[in-house]
C-alpha positions in Angstrom: 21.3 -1.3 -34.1 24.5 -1.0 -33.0 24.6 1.6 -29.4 27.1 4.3 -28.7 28.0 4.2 -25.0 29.6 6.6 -23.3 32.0 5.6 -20.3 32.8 8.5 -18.0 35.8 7.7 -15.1 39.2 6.9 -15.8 40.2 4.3 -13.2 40.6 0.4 -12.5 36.8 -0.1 -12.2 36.3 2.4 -15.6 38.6 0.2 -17.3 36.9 -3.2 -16.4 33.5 -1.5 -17.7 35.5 -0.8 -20.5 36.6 -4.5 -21.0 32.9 -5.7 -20.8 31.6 -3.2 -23.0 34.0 -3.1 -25.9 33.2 -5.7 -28.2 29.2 -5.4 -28.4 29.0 -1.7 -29.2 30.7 1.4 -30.2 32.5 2.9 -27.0 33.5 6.5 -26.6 35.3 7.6 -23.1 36.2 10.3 -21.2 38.1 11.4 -18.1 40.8 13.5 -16.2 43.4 11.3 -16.8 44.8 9.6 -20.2 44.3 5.5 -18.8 46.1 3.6 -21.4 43.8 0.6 -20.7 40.4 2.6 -21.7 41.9 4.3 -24.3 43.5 1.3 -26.4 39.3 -0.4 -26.2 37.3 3.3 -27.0 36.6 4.3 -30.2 37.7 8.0 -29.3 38.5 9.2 -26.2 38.0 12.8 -24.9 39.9 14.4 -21.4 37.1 16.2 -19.3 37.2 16.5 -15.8 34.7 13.5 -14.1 32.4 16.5 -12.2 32.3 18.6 -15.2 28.6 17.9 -16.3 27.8 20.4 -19.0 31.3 19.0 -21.0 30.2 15.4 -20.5 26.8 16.3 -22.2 28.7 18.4 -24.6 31.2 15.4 -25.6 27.9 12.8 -25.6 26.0 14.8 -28.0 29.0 14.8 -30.0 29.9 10.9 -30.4 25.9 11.0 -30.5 25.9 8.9 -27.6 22.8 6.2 -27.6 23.6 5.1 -23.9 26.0 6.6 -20.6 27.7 4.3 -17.8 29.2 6.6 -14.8 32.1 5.3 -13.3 32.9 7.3 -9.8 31.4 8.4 -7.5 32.6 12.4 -7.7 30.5 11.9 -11.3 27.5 10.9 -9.5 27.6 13.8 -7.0 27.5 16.4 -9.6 24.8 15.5 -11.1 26.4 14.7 -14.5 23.5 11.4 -15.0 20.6 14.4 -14.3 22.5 16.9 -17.0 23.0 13.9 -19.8 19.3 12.9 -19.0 18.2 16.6 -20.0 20.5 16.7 -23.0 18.5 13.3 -24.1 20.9 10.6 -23.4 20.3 7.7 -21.0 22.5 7.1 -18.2 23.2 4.1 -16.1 23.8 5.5 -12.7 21.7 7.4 -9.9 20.6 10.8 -10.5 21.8 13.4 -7.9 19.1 12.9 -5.4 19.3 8.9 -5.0 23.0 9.1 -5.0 23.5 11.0 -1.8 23.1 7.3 0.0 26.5 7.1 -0.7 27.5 11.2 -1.1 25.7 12.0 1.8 26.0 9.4 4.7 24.0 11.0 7.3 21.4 11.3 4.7 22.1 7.2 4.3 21.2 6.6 8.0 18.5 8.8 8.7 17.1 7.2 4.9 17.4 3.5 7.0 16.0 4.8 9.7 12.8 6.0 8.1 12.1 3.6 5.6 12.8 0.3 8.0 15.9 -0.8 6.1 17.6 -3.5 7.9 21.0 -3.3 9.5 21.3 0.5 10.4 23.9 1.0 13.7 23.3 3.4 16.7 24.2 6.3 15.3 24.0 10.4 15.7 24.8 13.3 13.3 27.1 16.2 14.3 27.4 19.5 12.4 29.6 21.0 15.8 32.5 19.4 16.0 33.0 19.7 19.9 29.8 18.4 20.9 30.8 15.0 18.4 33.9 14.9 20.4 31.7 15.3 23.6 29.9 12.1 22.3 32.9 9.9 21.5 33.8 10.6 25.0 30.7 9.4 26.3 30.0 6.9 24.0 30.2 3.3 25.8 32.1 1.5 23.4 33.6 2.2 20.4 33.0 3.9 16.9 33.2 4.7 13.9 33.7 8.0 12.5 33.2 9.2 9.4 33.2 12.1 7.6 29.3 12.8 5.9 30.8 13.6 2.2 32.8 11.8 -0.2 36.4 11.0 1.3 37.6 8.2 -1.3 37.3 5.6 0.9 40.2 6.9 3.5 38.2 9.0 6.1 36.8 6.6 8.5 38.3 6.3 11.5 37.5 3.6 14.1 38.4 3.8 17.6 39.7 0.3 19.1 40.8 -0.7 15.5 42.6 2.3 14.1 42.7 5.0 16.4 42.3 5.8 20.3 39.3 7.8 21.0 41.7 10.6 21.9 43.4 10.3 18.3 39.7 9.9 16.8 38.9 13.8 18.5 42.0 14.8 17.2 41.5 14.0 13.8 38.1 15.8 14.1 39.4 19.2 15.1 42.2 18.9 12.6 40.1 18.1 9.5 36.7 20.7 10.5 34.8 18.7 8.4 31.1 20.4 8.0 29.1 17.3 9.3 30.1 13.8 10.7 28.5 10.9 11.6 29.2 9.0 14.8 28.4 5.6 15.0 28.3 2.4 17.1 31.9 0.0 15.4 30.4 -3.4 14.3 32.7 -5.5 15.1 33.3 -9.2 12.2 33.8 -9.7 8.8 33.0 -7.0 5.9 31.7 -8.2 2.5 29.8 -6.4 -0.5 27.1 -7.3 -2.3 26.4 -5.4 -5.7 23.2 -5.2 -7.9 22.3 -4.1 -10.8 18.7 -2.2 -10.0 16.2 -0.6 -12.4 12.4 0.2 -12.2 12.3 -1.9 -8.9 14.3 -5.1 -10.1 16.8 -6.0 -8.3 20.0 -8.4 -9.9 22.6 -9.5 -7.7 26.0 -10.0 -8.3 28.3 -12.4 -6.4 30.0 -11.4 -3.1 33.2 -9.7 -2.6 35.6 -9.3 0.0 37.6 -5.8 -0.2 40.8 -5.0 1.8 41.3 -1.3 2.9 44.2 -1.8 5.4 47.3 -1.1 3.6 49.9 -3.2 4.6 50.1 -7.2 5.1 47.9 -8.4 7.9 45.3 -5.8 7.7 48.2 -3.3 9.2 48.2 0.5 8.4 45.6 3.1 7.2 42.2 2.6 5.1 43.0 2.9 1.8 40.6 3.0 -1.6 41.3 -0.9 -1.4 44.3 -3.1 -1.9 42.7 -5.8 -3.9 39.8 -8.1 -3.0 38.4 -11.8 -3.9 35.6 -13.6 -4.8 34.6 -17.6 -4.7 33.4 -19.8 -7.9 29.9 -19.4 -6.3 27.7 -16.3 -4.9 28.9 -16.7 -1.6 32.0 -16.4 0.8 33.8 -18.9 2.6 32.9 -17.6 5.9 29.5 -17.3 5.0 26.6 -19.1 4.6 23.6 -19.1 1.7 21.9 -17.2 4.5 24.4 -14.1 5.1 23.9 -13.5 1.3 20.4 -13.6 1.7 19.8 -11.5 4.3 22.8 -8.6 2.0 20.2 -9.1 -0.9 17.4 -8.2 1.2 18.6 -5.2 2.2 19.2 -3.9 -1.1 16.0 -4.6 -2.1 14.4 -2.5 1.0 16.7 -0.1 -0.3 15.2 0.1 -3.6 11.9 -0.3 -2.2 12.1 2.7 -0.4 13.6 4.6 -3.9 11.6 3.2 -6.6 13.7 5.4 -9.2 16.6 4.2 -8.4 18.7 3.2 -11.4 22.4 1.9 -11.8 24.6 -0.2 -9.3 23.9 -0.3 -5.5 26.6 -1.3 -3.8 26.0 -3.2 -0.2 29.1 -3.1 1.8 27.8 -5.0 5.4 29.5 -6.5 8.4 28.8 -10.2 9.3 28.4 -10.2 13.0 28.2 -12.3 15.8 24.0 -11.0 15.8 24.0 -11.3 11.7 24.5 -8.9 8.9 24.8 -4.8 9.7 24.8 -2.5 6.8 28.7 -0.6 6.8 27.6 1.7 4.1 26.3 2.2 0.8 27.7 3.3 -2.9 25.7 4.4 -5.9 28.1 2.8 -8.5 30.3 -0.2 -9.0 33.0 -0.4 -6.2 37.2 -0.4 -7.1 38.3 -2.8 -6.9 35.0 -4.6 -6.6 34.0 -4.4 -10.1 37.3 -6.1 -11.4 35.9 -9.3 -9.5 32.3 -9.0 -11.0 32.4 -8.3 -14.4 35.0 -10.4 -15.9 32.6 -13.4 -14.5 29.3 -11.9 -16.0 27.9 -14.2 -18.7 25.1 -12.1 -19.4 26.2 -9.1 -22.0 26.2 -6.3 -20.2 25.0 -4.0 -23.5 22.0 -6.6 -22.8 21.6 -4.6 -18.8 21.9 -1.4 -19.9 19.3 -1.4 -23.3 16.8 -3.5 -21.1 17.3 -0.3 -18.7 17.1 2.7 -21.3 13.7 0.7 -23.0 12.1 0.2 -19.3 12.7 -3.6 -19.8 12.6 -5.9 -17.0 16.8 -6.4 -16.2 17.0 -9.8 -17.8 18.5 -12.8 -15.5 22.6 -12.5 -14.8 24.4 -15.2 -15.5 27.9 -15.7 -14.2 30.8 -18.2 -14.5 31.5 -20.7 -12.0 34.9 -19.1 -11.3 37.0 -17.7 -8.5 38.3 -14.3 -8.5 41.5 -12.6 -6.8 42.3 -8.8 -7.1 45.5 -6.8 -6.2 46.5 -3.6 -6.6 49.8 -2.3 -6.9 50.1 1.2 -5.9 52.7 3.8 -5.1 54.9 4.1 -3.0 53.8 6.1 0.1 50.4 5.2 -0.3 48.0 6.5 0.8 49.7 8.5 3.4 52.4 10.3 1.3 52.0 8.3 -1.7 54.4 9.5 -4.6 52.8 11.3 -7.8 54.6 11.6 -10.9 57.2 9.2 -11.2 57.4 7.4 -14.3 56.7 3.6 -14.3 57.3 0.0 -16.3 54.5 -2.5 -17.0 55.0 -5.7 -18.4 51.5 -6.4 -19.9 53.2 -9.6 -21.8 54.1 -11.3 -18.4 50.2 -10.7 -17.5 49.1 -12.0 -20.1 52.0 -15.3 -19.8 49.9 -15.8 -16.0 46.9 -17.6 -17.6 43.7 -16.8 -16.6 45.6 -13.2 -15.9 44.0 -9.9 -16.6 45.5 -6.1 -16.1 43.4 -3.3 -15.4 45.0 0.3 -15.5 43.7 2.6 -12.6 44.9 6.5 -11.9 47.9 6.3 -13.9 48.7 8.9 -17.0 49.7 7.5 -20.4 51.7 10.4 -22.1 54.2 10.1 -24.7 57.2 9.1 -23.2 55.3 6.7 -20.7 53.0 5.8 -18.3 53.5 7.9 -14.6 51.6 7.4 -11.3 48.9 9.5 -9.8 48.4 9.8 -5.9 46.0 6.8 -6.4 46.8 3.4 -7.3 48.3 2.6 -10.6 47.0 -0.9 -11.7 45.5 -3.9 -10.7 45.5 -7.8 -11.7 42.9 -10.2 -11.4 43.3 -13.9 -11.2 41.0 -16.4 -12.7 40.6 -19.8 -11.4 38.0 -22.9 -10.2 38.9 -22.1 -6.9 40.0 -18.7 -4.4 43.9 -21.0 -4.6 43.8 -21.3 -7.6 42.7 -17.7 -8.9 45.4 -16.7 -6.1 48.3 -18.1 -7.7 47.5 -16.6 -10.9 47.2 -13.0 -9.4 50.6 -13.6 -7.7 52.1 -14.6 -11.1 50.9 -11.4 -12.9 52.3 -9.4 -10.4 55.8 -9.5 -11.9 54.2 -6.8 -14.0 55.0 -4.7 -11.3 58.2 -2.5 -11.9 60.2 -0.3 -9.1 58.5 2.2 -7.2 55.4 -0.1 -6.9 53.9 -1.7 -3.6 51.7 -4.7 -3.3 49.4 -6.6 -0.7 50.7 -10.2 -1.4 48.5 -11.7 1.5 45.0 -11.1 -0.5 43.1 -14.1 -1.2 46.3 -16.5 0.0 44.7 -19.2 1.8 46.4 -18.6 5.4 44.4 -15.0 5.0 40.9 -17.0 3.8 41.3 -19.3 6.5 41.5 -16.4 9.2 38.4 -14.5 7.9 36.5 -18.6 8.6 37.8 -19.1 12.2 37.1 -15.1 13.1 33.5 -15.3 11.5 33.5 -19.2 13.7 34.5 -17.6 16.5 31.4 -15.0 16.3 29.1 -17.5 15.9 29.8 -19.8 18.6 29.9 -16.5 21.3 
């Protein structure tokens, strides 16, 4: 029998599920934005807004959807995986509840606190924004604060990093959010570690290393992510078998502690001088995380997400030997002041002249006249290769995709860069 999946999400990671999809079943999407990308690999296509449950189900019932796959994050929050559920269709993805570890991140710590999952910082919860001003103050060292809903990956501040602890209060009483958390800054490398998880089983996927700061030299503002990189094996090269070990456990005390916990759960952790520290949690595929992961999966993933609808143990993931390098080109202006609407040029032939090149479209809107930027970032290529060099040199190559009005983290997976993540995590360890 052939399935009928339903993507929901219109971005970079969307279209990469799209990619691995595609070919072993019928695909139907939907989303707020037109993504040329998606579109040209669905079977039909359908613009709904991503938090818009009831219209989701409505649009599933219609392509008679045998299987669901949420993209973001804004989906799961809504509770549009609980609504399909209730209309009869199967969704890959936490319902509502289990994905407030990543919607709700005071929720996430007092949730490692309780049920003994590893890695958890100091950490306190404010709902009055003076008195978590009182405690940056006091705090003896620095922090990390963060907003406790979803901010897109952009509203963490960390004081001795990014911000003073004076700039850190200011922030606060400027943006009133309703709750933050307030805690201790780990101070190494950051990696993520992604698994597929139902009924208890746990699959991991090889590790990733994402780049937030915006500008060359991890300069500028958090951003969603510039790009990221993998290696031809399951580890980093500043890590050891033993720092992926350690990630994987924690995800499985995760899941331990939420047996119904279905979909991707996505690790992001620091490796510190005193070992891995859990950074946060997500309850889907990261961006640009997923454009490292999937095009190396062996396994079909059709194969994951029947084996989860039937209650079938997750088979084994298999995944090519190969080295991964993601980057973004986005806006101009991003992500401070980024510019919306202005028409673009992409030169998918000189992508696919690059090799072992592959394009992903992310928040960009196809109309008829063209393709036109979003505040977000427009699109991202991924190098191939038997080695992080080699995968580098093909992402660089694709980049002359890139038109005007586009900017781009070159650095990302360049060797100088590598080299600095192994002498910082080498520095840690020999303190």
């Amino acid at each position: 029998m052939t399935e009928t999946v339903l993507l929901i999400g219109g971005g970079g990671r969307e279209h990469a599920i799209a990619r691995s999809l595609a070919s072993d079943c019928e695909l139907y999407a939907c989303a707020s934005n037109r993504n040329p990308g998606i579109v040209a690999l669905a079977d039909g296509f359908e613009r709904v807004d991503e938090t818009d449950a009831e219209a989701i189900a409505d649009y599933a019932e219609s392509v008679e959807a045998t299987l669901a796959i949420v993209g973001p994050e804004s989906a799961l929050a809504a509770g549009v995986v609980d609504t399909l559920e209730d209309r009869g269709v199967y969704a890959f993805g936490p319902k509502k509840m289990d994905a407030r570890l990543e919607t709700d991140k005071a929720f996430q710590r007092r949730f490692m606190v309780e049920n003994d999952v590893p890695g958890c910082p100091e950490f306190e919860t404010f709902h009055d924004i003076e008195a978590a001003c009182a405690y940056i103050d006091q705090y003896d060292g620095d922090v990390a604060v963060k907003p406790a809903g979803l901010t897109g990956g952009k509203g963490v501040k960390v004081t001795g990093d990014q911000v003073t602890k004076e700039e850190a209060k200011s922030y606060l009483r400027t943006e009133k959010y309703e709750q933050v958390v307030i805690e201790e800054r780990f101070v190494g490398e950051e990696f993520t570690v992604q698994a597929f998880v139902v009924n208890g089983t746990v699959r991991p996927t090889p590790a990733v290393q994402d780049h937030k700061r915006a500008y060359e030299g991890d300069e500028g503002p958090n951003t969603g992510g510039m790009g990221s990189y993998s290696d031809a094996q399951h580890s980093l090269p500043f890590m050891d078998d033993d720092d992926y070990e350690e990630a994987v456990d924690v995800l499985e005390s995760v899941v331990s502690a939420l047996p119904d916990y279905r979909g991707v759960l996505y690790g992001q952790f620091m490796l510190t001088a005193d070992g891995v520290r859990v950074v946060e949690f997500n309850a889907r595929f990261g961006d640009p995380e997923a454009m490292n992961t999937l095009p190396v999966l062996e396994t079909p993933f059709i194969d994951v997400l029947v084996a989860a609808r039937d209650g079938e143990t997750l088979p084994p993931l298999d995944f090519a030997p190969t080295a991964t390098v993601c980057k973004y080109a986005v806006p101009e202006g991003y992500p401070t002041n980024p510019e919306a609407g202005a028409r673009i040029e992409v030169d998918e032939e000189r992508v696919a002249q690059a090799g072992e090149g592959l394009l992903f479209y992310a928040s960009v809107e196809e109309r008829e006249d063209g393709l036109y930027t979003s505040t977000s970032r427009s699109f991202a290529v991924v190098g191939l290769g038997d080695t992080i060099a080699a995968a580098e040199a093909v992402a660089s190559d694709a980049l002359a995709a890139a038109g005007d009005g586009l900017r781009v983290r070159h650095d990302i997976g360049t060797a100088e860069l590598v080299q600095r993540r192994v002498d910082h995590v080498g520095e840690l360890r020999s303190r």
